[in-house]
Each structure stands twice: as C-alpha cells, then as structure tokens.
C-alpha positions as semicolon CSV with decimal commas, in nm:
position;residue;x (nm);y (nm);z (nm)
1;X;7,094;1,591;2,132
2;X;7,414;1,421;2,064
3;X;7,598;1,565;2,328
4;X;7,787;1,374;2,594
5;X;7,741;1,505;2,887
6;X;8,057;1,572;3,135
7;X;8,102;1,656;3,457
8;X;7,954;1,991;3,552
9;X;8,283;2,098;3,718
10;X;8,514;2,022;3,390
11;X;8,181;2,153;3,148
12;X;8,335;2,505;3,105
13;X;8,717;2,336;3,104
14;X;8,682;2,146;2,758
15;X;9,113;2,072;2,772
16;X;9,047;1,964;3,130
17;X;8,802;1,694;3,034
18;X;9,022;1,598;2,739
19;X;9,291;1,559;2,941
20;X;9,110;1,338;3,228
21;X;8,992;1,145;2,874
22;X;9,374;1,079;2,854
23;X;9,368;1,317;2,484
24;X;9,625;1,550;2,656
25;X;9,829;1,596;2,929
26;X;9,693;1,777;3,268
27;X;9,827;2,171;3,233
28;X;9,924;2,423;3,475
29;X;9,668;2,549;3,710
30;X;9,603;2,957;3,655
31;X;9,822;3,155;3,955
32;X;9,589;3,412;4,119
33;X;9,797;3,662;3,982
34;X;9,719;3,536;3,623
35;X;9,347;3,490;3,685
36;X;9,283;3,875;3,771
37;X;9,528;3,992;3,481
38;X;9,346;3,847;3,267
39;X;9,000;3,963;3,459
40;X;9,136;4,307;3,377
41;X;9,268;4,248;3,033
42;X;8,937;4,075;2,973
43;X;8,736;4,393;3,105
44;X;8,956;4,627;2,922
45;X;8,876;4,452;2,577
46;X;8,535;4,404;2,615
47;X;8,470;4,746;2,635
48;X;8,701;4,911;2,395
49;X;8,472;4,672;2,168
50;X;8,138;4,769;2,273
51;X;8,275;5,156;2,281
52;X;8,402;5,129;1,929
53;X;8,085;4,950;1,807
54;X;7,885;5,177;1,976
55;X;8,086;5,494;1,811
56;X;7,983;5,331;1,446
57;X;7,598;5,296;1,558
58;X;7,655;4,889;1,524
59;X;7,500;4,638;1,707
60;X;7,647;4,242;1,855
61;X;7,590;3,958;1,957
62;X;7,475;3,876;2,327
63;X;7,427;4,112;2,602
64;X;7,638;4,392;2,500
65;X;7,445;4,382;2,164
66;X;7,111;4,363;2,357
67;X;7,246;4,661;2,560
68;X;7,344;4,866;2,269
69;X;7,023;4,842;2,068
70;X;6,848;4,961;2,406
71;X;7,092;5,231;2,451
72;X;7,051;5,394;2,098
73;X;6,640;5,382;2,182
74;X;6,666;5,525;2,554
75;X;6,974;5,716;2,562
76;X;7,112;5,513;2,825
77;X;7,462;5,411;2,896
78;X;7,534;5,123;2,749
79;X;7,699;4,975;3,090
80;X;7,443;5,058;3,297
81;X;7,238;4,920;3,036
82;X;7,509;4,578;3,053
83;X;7,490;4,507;3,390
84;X;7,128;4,540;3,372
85;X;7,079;4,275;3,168
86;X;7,328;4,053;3,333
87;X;7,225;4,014;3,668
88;X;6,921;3,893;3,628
89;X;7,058;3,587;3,362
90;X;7,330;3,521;3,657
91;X;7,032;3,506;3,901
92;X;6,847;3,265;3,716
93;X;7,140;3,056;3,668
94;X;7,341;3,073;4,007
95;X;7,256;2,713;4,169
96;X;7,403;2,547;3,790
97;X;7,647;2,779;3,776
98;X;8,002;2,733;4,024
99;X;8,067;3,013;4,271
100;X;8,407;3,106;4,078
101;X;8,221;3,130;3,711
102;X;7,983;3,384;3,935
103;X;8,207;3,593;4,123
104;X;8,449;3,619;3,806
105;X;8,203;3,718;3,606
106;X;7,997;3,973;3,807
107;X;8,365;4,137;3,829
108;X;8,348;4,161;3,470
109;X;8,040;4,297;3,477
110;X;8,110;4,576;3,708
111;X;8,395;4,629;3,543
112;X;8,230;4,670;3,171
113;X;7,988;4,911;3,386
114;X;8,272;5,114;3,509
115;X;8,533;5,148;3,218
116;X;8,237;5,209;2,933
117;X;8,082;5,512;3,188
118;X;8,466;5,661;3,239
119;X;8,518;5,644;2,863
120;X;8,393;5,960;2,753
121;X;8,623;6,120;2,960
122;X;8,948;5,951;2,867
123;X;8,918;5,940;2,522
124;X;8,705;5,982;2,188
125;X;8,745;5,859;1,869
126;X;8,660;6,102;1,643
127;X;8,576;5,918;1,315
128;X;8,583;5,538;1,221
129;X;8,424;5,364;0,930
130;X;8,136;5,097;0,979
131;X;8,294;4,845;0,835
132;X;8,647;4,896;1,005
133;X;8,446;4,923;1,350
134;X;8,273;4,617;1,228
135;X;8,574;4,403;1,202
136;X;8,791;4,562;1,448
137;X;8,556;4,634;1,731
138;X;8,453;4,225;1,686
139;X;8,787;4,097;1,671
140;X;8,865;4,284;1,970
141;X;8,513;4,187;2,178
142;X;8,643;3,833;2,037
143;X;8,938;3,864;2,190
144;X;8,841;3,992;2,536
145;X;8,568;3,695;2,564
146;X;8,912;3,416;2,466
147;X;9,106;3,613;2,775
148;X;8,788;3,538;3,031
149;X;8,713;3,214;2,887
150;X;9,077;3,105;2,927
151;X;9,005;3,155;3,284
152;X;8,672;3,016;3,364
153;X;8,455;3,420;3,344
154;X;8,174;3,458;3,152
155;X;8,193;3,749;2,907
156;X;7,817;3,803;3,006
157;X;7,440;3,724;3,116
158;X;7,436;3,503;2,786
159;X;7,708;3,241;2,818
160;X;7,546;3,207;3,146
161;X;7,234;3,116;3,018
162;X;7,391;2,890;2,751
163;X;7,601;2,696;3,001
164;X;7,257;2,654;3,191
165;X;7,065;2,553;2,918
166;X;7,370;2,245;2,872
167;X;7,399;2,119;3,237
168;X;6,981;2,165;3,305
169;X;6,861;2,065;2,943
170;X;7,147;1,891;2,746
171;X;7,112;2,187;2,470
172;X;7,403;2,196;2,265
173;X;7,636;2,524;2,406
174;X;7,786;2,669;2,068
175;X;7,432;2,615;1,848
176;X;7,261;2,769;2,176
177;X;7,525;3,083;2,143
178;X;7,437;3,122;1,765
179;X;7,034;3,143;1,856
180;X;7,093;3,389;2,097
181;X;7,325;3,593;1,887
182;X;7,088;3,542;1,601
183;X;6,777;3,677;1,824
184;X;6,978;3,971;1,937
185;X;7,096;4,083;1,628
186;X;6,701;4,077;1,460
187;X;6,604;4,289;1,804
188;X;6,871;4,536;1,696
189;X;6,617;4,621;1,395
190;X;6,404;4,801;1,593
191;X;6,709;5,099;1,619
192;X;6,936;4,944;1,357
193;X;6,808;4,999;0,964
194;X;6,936;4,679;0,765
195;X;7,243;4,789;0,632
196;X;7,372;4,851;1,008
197;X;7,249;4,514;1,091
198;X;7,443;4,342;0,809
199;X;7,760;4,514;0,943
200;X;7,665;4,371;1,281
201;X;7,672;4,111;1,181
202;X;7,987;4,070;1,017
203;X;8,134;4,229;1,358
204;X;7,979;3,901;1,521
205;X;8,137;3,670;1,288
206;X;8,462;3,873;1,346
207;X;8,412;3,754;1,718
208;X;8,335;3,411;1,639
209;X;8,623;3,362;1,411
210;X;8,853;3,435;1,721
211;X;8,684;3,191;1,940
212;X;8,742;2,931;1,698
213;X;9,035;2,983;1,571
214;X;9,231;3,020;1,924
215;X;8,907;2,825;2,186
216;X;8,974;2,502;2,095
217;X;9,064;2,174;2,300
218;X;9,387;2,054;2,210
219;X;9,537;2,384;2,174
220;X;9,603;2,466;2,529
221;X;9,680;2,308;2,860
222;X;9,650;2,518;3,129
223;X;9,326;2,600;3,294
C-alpha cells in the first residue's frame, strides 16, 4: 500500500490533517447545534434514497443495498433489515473506531430504522421510472452520506468496516469502498435480474459522483 498513514484521530478529518500539514488553514469546529442538524438532515436523506430505490425494485451500494436485496427475498423492512446489518460491523469495529464516529452513527442507524418503517404511512410515491429512481434516489443517498461525513457519522456498517480495515491493515479506504460496493451489488443478483442491477449500478455511481465532487480536502475547513 502506498498510503501514509495519519493519526487515527484526524483519519476520518482529511481537511484537518491537511491543515496540521500546513495545506490549509485550521476551520471552525462544528457547534452542537450543527452536528445534530445535520444528524437529522443526514437521516432524512438517507432514507428518502433507500425508499425511492426501493419503490423502483433497485439495489446500492453498502448496507442499505445489502438490506434491500434481503428485503425483496424475505419481505422484510428494509430498516429493520439496516440496522441489522449494522450493528454487528460497528461491533466488530468499536475499539478502532472513536466513541463520537459510534454514537453518531448508531443515531443514524436508528434513525434510518425509524423514518423508512413510518414511511408508508406518510407518503407513497405512486409511479417513478428506474432510471429516474436510479439517478435521483443515488444522488440523494449521495448527498445524505456528504451531510454525515461532514460531521464525522458513518452513513453505515460499511464505512465502518472500511475505516477499520485502514487504521488495523493499512487498506486503502476509497478502493476498499468500491470492493464492498462491487460485492454488494453482484449479491443483489440473487433478487435483482441484470437489467435492475445495471441501473443499480448507475444509482451507485450517482452517489459516488457526489462524494467526489463536493468530499474533497481543500474544499472545506470546518470539521
């Protein structure tokens, strides 16, 4: 690997480490306040993407893709299905992981568990087209996982096990991510025929084009 490795406390704050590097200045610390909006907002548009995606019969990347294809086998909800999955990744991860990234995250968690179950009862969307849920219910997962990663939560059991996998074993964090995605989205062919899969996996690179476009060092100071 060609990774240098950082501190584990500035690992998930790439613009912190940058800035300690001298690259940028230091930014402003996160207010409380700020941290849970953006818990919430986080929450909110994680599952308005999974809903959507599910709505289309479409699969994703990570644990909410994991918990999709299970729920179109089993019938399940898909958060029950979520946190399911989670918990046990956070367990095997908690001593490399810090106490905030934990607690943040199994808030999320509970939260994608609550909002996905109350759904049905809010609201329905009546009709969308795979490839607008594709792109839209991506973007919008995308966009959720940016509002949590601005503030140090994991969108899920998988970027826990990815952030492991770099402070335990050096493996590099973003090619880690793809595997995982990749794995996930050739599970989803035991419910999904091909076609579906192919428009899962444009909704994944939907997701990744936010990351990458708005996640990256330089572009923001505050953590």
């Amino acid at each position: 690997m060609t990774d240098t490795p950082v501190p584990a406390e500035t690992m998930d704050r790439p613009e912190l480490t940058r800035a300690r590097q001298g690259a940028i200045p230091d930014g402003t610390p996160h207010s409380l306040f700020e941290d849970v909006y953006a818990l919430c907002v986080g929450t909110v548009l994680l599952s308005l993407g999974v809903v959507i995606l599910q709505k289309a019969e479409l699969a994703t990347g990570g644990v909410a893709g994991m918990a999709l294809t299970l729920s179109y086998l089993t019938g399940l909800p898909v958060g029950v299905l979520y946190g399911g999955l989670t918990l046990p990744m956070l367990a095997i991860t908690i001593r490399a992981m810090g106490r905030a990234f934990l607690v943040k995250t199994l808030i999320v968690t509970f939260g994608v568990f609550a909002l996905t179950g109350i759904t049905p009862y809010v609201f329905e969307i009546a009709r969308i087209s795979t490839p607008v849920a594709a792109i839209v219910g991506g973007t919008v997962i995308g966009m959720g996982a940016l509002a949590l990663a601005r503030h140090a939560a994991g969108s899920g059991g998988s970027g826990a096990i990815v952030l492991w996998l770099y402070r335990t074993r050096g493996w590099n964090a973003g090619r880690s991510q793809m595997l995982f995605d990749a794995c996930v989205l050739a599970f989803s062919l035991i419910s999904l025929d091909l076609t579906r899969m192919l428009w899962s996996l444009l909704g994944v690179a939907a997701t990744g084009g936010i990351l990458y476009v708005w996640h990256r060092p330089g572009r923001y100071t505050g953590y």
